[in-house]
N, C-alpha and C positions, 0 to 999 in steps of 0.2 A: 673826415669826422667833424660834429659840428656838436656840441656841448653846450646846453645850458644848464646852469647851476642856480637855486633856490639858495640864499642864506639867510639863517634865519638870528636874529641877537643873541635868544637862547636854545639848550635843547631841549627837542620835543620829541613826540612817539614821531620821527618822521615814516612808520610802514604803514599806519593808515593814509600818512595823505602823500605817498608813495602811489598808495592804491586809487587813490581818486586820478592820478595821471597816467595809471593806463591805458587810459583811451589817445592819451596823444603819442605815444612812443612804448613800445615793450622792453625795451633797454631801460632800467633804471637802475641806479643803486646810491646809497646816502652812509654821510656820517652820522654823529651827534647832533651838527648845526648845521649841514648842507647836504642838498638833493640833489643828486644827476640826472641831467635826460638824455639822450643820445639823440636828436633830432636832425642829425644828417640824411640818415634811410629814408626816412617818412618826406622829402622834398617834394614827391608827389601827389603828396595830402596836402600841404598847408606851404605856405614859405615860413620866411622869419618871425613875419608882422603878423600871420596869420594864427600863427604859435601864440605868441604873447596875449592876443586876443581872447584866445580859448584860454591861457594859463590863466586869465585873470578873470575872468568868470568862475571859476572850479575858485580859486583863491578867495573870492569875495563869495561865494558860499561858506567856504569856512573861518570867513571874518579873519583872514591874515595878510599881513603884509610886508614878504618876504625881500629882501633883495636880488634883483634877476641882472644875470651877467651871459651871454653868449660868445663863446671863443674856439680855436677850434679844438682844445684836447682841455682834461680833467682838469690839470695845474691853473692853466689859464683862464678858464672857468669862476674855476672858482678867485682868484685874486681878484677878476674884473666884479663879483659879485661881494668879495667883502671888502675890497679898497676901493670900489667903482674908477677903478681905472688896472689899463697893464702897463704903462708906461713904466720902465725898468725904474727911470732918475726920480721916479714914484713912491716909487716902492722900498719898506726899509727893509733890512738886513733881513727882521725876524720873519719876513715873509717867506723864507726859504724853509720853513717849516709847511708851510700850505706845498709847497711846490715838491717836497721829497716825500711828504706824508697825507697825501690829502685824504685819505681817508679818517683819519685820526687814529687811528690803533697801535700805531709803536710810540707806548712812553718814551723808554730808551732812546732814541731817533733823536724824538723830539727835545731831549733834556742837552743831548749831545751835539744837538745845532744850534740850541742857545749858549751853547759853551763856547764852539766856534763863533756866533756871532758876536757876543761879547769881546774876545778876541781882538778880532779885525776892528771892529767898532776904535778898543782902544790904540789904534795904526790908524784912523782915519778914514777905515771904509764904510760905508753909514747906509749904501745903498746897492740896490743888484745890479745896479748898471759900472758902480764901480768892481763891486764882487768879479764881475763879468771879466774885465778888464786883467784883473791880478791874473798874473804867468800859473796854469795845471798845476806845471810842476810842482813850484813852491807850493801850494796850496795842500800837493799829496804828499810832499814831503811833510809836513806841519800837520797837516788831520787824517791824514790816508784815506780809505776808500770813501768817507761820508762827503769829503768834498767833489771826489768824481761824479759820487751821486747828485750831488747839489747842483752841480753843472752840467749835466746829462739832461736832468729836469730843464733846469733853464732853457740850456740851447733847444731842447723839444727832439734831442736824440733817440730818447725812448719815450715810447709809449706806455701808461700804466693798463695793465689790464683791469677788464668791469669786473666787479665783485659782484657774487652770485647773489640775486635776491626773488624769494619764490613768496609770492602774497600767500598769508593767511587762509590757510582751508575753513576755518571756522570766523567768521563774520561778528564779531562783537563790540558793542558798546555799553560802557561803565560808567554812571555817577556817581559817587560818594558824598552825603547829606551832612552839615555837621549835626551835630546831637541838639534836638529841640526846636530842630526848624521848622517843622511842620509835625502836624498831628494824624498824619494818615488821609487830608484833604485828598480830595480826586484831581480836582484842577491844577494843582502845581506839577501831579505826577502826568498828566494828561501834555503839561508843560517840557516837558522836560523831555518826555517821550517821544513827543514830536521828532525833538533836538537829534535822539537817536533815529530815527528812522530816518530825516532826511541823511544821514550821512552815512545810512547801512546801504541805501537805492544809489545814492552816489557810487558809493565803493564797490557796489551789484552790477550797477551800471558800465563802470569802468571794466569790465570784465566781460559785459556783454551777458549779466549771469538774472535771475528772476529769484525771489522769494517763495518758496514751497512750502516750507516749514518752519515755525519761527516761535521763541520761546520768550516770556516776558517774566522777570523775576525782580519778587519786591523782598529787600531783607528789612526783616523789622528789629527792633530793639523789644529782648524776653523781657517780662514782668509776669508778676503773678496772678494779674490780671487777664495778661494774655500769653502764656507761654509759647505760640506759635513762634522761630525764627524768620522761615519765611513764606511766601505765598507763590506757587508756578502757575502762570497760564501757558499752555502749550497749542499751538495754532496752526491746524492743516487749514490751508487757503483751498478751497472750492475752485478756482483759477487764481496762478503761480501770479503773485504781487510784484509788480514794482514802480510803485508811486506813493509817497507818504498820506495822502489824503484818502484813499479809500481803503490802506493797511490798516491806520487811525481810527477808522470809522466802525474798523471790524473789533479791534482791540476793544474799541471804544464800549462797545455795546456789551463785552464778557466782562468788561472791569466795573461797569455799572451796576451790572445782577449783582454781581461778586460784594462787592460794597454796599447793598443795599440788606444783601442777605447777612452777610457777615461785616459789619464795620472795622473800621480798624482801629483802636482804641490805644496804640502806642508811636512814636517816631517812625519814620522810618528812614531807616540808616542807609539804604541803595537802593540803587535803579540798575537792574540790564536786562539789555536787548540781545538775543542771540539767534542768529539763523543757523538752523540747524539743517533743513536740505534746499538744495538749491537746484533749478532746472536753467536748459539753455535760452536764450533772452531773442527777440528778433530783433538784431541792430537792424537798423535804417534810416534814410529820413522822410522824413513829414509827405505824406501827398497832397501836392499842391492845388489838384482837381477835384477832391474829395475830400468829406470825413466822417469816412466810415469808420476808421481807425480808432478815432477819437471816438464815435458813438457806440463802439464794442467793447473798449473798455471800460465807460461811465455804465454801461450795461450789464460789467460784469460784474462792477465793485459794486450796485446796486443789490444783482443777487444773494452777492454774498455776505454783502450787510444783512440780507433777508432773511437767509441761513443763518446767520449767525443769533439773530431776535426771534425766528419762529420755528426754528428746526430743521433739518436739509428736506424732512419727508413731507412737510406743508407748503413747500414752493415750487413749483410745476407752472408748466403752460399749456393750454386747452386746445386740443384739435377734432375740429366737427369727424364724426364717422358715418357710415349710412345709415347705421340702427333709428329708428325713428322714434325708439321711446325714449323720452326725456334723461333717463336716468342712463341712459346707454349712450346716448346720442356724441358724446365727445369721451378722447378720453386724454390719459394726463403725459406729458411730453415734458420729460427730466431737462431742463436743459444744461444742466453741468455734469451728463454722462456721455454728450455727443449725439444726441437723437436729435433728428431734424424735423424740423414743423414743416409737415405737409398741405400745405391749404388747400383745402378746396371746397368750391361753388355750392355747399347746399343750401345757404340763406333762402334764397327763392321757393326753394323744397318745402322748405319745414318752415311751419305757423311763427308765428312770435311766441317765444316761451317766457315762463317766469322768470325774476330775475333769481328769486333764491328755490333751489331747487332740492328735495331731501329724498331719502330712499322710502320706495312707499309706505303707506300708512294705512291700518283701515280705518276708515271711518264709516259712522251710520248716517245718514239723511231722515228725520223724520219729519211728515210735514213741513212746516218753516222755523226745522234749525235741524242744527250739526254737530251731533255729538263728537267730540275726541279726546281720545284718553279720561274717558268718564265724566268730560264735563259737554255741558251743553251750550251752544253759542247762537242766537239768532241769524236766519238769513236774512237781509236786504232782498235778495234780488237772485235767480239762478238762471242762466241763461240755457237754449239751448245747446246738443251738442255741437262742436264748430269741429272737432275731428274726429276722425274714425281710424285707427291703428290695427293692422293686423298683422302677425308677426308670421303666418307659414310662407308665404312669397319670400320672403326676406334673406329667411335662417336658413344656413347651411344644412347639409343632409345628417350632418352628426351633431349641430346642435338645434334639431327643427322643434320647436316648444308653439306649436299653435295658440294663439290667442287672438282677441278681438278687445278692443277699449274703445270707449266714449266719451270725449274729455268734454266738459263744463267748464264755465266760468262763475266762481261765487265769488257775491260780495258779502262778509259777517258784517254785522253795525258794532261800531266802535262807542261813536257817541253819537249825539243827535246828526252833527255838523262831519264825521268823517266815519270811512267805512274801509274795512281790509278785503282788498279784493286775493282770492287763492285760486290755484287751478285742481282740480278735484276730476277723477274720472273711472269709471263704473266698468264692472266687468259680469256680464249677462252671468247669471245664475252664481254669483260671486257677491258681487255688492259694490261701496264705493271702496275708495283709494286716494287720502291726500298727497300730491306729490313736489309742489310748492308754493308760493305765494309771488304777486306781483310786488316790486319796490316803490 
């Protein structure tokens, strides 16, 4: 067994940053002020130096800096990580508390080997190398069972069993604001929010786990101005997140409306971040011949930015079809339901079309101009026909709709100096049909 131990000066929540270290060992468990790793099993992932390495990256994300001790079992551990050394003639008396109790949880224990150390202390024992030294027996005679414990520990006789520790099902992070810090600005909480998302992807991460669902809640402080307590955004990701910059961007875009429509007009007392589903993550690493990887996911947090600013039913991708009239000719390719874009070769086929295209229109031609929708427009210029469309070759037997078109090219006069060219095209014994315009 190979143990490293994290100690930290004071305590902190150690099951969040518990959870950013399980990527390097599934063995953890912690006190108040110290983290265990188990990194004997994993010798085929990393070595020693290669541990340390990773441990302190994950660390300088979360701006700490712990003291690190590596020995082979818990006790040891941990004394090399808060006295940076094990050297017994080192070590004082009261250190026999890390060594019978390292987890911290029996007061008792711990009150009762500051009794005995007290004790000894006044006979001149002052260290564990002397503790060591002094005869079992006397010792069981004098404290009974706590000093066999105390010695059992030392000599490395027993081993402590790992205390069970299962990460948090529910992913959350919390701010508390003091009163009158801010007045509901976007930008501080934009701030702050960050803060939570890098260390919700970290914690994801470590799990090997993605963001599907994710909640953002602002508590505000009641006035009568604004009774509201607090505000929910609730957020299905279009493709499962995990990276703070293009989560941010999504967030970004719903808290902007949100604020613009409704401002916020009092404190606001919290911020939290809460993942509420989560899907399985693709661990691996990086390909080092490619990055496609990388251009699938800037692709996807792109979309879903897009979605989130213009709606999921206004974002689509366009694929040519055979139909040869304009408004049929492509149709629209979901790309965050799994449908694959088929390409293929009709460019050559089909003419140059307009760039804006609308579903048709009738129009009149009289002389030189162009009635639509009751007004009338000059023409420049009308060219002959350049295609001819006919739809019975084309259409299946159960949607056969014979027709025939003749498409033109106008240009209406704008001003002296510029002119809007449209494509415009007539159907015998029918009339004309606007159906788009050139850009």
């Amino acid at each position: 067994m190979t143990v490293a131990c994290l100690w930290f000066s004071q305590p902190l929540d150690l099951a969040k940053i518990a959870e950013h270290c399980l990527r390097l060992s599934p063995q953890i468990c912690f006190s108040k002020q110290a983290l265990f790793i188990e990194i004997g099993k994993c010798h085929k992932l990393y070595n020693e130096a290669g541990f340390l390495a990773r441990l302190q990256v994950i660390l300088r994300r979360l701006h700490l800096k712990p003291s690190v001790g590596i020995e082979r079992d818990i006790p040891y551990s941990l004394l090399k990580a808060k006295y940076r050394t094990t050297t017994l003639v080192s070590l004082p008396l009261t250190a026999l508390i890390e060594m019978a109790d390292p987890f911290n949880r029996d007061e008792v224990l711990q009150k009762n080997i500051l009794k005995m150390a007290d004790s000894l202390i006044d006979v001149g024992v002052r260290n564990l190398a002397q503790f060591q030294t002094v005869p079992l027996k006397e010792l069981v005679n004098r404290y009974g069972p706590l000093s066999i414990l105390c010695m059992q520990r030392l000599r490395g006789e027993v081993e402590i069993p790992w205390a069970h520790w299962k990460p948090e099902e529910v992913v959350t992070e919390r701010t508390d604001f003091p009163y009158f810090e801010f007045y509901g600005e976007l930008e501080p909480i934009l701030f702050e929010l960050k803060k939570h998302l890098d260390l919700v992807f970290l914690r994801l991460r470590a799990r090997d786990l993605k963001a599907q669902k994710m909640q953002v809640r602002l508590g505000l402080e009641a006035s009568s101005q604004q009774p509201e307590r607090e505000r929910i955004f609730d957020f299905d990701f279009v493709f499962p997140q995990n990276a703070t910059k293009s989560a941010l961007n999504v967030i970004k875009e719903r808290l902007y409306k949100n604020f613009q429509e409704n401002p916020i007009l009092m404190p606001v007392a919290y911020l939290e971040t809460k993942v509420i589903n989560k899907v399985k993550g693709t661990a691996g690493q990086k390909n080092l011949l490619h990055n496609r990887e990388e251009v699938q996911e800037k692709r996807q947090a792109l979309i879903a930015q897009l979605i989130e600013a213009h709606g999921k039913e206004n974002i689509f991708q366009a694929e040519l079809t055979e139909d040869r009239r304009p408004e049929k000719s492509w149709r629209k390719i979901v790309p965050f339901k799994g449908e694959k874009k088929v390409t293929r070769n009709f460019e050559e086929q089909i003419p140059e079309r307009p760039t804006y295209l609308i579903y048709p229109e009738r129009i009149e031609i009289v002389a030189q101009e162009l009635i639509f929708r009751g007004q009338s427009y000059p023409i420049k210029s009308m060219s002959q026909f350049y295609e001819k469309i006919s739809g019975g070759w084309i259409e299946s037997d159960d949607q056969k709709n014979t027709f025939e078109r003749y498409y033109f090219t106008v240009e209406l006069e704008r001003t002296e100096q510029t002119s809007l060219k449209m494509s415009v095209f007539e159907v015998l014994g029918v009339g004309f049909f606007l159906h788009g315009y050139f850009g």
